[in-house]
C-alpha positions as CSV (number, residue, x, y, z in Angstrom):
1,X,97.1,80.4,100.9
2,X,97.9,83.8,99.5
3,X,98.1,85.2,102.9
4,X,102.5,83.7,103.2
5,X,103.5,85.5,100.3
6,X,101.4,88.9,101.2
7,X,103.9,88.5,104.0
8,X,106.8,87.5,102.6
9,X,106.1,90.3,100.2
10,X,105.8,93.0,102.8
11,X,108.6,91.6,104.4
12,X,110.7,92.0,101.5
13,X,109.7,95.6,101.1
14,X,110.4,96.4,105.1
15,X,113.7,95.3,105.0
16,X,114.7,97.0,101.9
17,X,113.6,100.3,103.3
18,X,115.1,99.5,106.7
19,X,118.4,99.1,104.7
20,X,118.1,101.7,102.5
21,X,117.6,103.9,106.1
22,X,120.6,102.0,107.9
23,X,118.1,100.5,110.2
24,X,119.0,97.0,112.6
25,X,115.9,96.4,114.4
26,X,112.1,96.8,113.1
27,X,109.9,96.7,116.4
28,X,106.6,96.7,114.1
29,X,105.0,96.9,110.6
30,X,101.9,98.4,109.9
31,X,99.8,97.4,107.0
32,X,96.0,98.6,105.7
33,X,93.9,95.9,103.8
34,X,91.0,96.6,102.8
35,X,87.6,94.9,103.6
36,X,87.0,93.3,100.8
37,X,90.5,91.6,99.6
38,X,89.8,88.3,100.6
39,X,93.0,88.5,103.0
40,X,92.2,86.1,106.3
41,X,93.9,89.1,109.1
42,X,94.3,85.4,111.4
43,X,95.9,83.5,108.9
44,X,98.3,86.4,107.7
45,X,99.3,87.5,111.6
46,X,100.0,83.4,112.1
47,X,102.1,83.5,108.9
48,X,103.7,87.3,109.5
49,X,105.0,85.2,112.9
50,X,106.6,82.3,111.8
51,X,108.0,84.7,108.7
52,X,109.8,87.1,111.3
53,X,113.4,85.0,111.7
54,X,115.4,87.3,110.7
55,X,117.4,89.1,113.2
56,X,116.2,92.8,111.8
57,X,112.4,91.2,112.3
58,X,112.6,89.3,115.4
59,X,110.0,90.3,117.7
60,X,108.3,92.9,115.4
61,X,104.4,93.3,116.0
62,X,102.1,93.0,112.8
63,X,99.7,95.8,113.0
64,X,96.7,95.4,111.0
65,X,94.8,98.8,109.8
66,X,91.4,97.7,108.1
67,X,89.8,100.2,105.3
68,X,86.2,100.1,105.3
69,X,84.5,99.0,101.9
70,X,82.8,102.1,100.5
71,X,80.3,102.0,97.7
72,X,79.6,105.2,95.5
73,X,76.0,105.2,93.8
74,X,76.6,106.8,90.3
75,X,72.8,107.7,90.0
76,X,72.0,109.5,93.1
77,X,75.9,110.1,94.4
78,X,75.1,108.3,97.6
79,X,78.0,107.0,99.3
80,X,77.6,104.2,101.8
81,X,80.2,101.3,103.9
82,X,79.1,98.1,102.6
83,X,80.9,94.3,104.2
84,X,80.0,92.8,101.0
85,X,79.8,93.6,97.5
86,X,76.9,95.7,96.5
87,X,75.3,96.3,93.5
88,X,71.7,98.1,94.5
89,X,72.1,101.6,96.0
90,X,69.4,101.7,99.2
91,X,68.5,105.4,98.5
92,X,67.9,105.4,95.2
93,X,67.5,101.6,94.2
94,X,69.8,101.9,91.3
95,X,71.4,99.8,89.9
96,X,75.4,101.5,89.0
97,X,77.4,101.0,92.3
98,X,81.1,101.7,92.1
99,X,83.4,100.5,95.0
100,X,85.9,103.7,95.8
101,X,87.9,101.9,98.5
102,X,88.0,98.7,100.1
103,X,90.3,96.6,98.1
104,X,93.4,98.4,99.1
105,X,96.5,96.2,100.2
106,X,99.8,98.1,101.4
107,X,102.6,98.6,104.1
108,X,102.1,102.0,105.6
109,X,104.8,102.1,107.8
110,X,107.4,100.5,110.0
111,X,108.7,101.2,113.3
112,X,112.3,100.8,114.1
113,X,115.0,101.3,116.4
């Protein structure tokens, strides 16, 4: 299960920053994960809850931003949102798809008091 040490990663990074900028309370976290990571958002929110002991964390909201999987035809220049990995481009029917976004897996921000 991956999913605990995304969060105990992006925990980590939170309360670094929330040091760094002399903050005591984080009200909520922000993340973007993109479509096709193979991150389970259920899984990760149940872990990001039992994760948040911490008296900085307590209470703090996991928000979840997903980034749609986009495809790029390298043959005709199509681009096109895909929910699975795609190797055919529908316009064209080539065959050189490149994926441009979709895998992406980062804290954007944190709210704090």
């Amino acid at each position: 299960m991956h999913e605990t040490s995304i969060v105990l990663s992006t925990i980590s990074i939170v309360e670094e920053e929330a040091r760094k900028h002399g903050v005591s309370k984080i009200n909520s976290i922000t993340i973007c994960i993109g479509e096709l990571t193979c991150v389970e958002k259920e899984t990760l929110r149940g872990c990001f809850d039992v994760a948040v002991e911490s008296e900085a964390l307590a209470g703090a909201k996991l928000i979840i931003e997903p980034i749609a999987a986009v495809f790029r035809c390298e043959t005709c220049g199509a681009s096109l949102e895909r929910k699975q990995w795609s190797t055919t481009c529908p316009k064209c029917n080539g065959g050189n798809m490149r994926l441009e976004q979709g895998r992406e897996l980062y804290v954007k921000s944190f709210e704090a008091d």
